[in-house]
N, C-alpha and C positions, 0 to 999 in steps of 0.2 A: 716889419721888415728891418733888418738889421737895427735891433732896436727900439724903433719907434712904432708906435700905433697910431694908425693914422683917425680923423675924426669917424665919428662913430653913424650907421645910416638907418634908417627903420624901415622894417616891410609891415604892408597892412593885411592882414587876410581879411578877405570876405566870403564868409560861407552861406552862400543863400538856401534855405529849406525847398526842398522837393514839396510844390507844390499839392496841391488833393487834385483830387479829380474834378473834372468840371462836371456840371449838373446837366446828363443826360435824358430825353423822353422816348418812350416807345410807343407806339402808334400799331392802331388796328385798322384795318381799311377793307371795303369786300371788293370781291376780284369782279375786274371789268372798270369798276372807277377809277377817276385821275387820282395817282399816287403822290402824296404829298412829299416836301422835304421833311426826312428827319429833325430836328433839331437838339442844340444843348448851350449849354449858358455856362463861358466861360473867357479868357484871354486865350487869344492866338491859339482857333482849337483846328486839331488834325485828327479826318477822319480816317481809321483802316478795316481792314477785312478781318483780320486775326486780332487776339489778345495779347500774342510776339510784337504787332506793331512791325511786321516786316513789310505792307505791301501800303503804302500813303495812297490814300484815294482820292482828298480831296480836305479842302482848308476852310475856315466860317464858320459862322455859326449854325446855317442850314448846310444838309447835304443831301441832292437827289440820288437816289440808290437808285434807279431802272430798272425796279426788280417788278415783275407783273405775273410772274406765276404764285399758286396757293401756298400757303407753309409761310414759316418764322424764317426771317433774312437778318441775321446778327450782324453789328456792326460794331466798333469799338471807336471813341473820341477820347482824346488826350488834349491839355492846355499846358503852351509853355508861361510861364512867369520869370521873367531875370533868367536868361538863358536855359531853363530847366525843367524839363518834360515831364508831368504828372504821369502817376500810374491810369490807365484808362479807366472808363465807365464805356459800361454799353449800351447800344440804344438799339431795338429790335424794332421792326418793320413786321407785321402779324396779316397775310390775306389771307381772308376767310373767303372760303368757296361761298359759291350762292346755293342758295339750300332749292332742294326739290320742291315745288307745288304741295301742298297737304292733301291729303284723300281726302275726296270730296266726291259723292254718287248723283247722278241727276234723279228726281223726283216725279212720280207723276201718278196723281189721283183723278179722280172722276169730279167734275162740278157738283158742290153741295155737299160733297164728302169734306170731312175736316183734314184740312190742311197741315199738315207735320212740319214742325221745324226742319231746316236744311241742316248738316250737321261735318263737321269737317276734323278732320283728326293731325294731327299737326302742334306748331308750338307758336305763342304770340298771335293768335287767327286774328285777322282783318277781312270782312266782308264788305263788297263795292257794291253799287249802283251802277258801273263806268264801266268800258275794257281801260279807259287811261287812268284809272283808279283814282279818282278825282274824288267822287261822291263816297263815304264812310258812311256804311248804315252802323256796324258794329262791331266792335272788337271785341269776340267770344268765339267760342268752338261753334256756337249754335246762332240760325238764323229765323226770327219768328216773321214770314215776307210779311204776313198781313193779306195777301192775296184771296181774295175771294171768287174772281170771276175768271168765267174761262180763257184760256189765250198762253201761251207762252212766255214763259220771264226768265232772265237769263240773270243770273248773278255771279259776281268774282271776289272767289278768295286767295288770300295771299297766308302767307307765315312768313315769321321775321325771327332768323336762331342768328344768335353774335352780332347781331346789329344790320344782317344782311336780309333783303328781301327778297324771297322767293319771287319768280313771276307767276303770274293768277293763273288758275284753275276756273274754267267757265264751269259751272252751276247750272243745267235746265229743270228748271218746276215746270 
């Protein structure tokens, strides 16, 4: 100004990098049981509905969804670091229906006659002793009872598709 320059001042930039995304998990769970929190591993995570990141559901590292119906429930987690919002990762919520009883026919021979295997059509077969399904005789499509005397025997099978278990099918020999 008229002249003179006055002393001289410095600015500092700092540019901090856009963080990654924080480390999401997806979870499978069968329907009817307690539905767990999602989780993901990162700083200051925010959970949303969408991949826009328009709708914040909730903050942490866990986050309960309330979802209890069958089907995949997407969800999207973002971490900020030094004021700066990662791009998201996703973490899916998976309930699997519970699968049907397997076909199973009850059995009935005459004393003395040879005994058939029980036989069950289905996937993962689990054969009980139990209706509480306590007692495992065997895990196969086929049941060899061992029964040789007359009288009534009731056996239960199950199947297990996506980790989910059927409930039993009573068996009569």
């Amino acid at each position: 100004v008229t002249g003179c320059e006055s002393v001289g001042d410095s600015a500092t930039y700092i540019i901090t990098a856009i963080p990654g995304p924080p480390a999401a998990l997806d979870d499978n769970e069968c329907f009817g049981q307690p539905m767990p929190d999602l989780t993901a591993v990162g700083l200051n995570l925010q959970w949303y509905d969408t991949f826009t990141l328009d709708n914040l559901l909730g903050t942490g590292a866990n986050f309960t969804t309330g979802e209890s119906t069958v089907g995949p429930h997407k969800y999207y987690v973002t971490q900020t670091v030094a004021g700066c919002e990662s791009p998201p990762d996703s973490a899916t919520l998976t309930i699997d229906p519970i699968p049907a009883p397997p076909i199973a026919s009850d059995t009935a021979v005459c004393e003395g006659d040879s005994v058939p295997n029980l036989v069950a059509i289905g996937t993962n077969i689990n054969w009980y002793d139990d209706p509480e399904l306590l007692i495992l005789l065997v895990s196969n499509d086929s049941l060899a009872t061992g029964e040789t005397a007359g009288g009534v025997y009731d056996y239960y099978v199950t199947q297990e598709v996506l980790g989910c278990i059927s409930p039993a099918d009573t068996v009569i020999l």
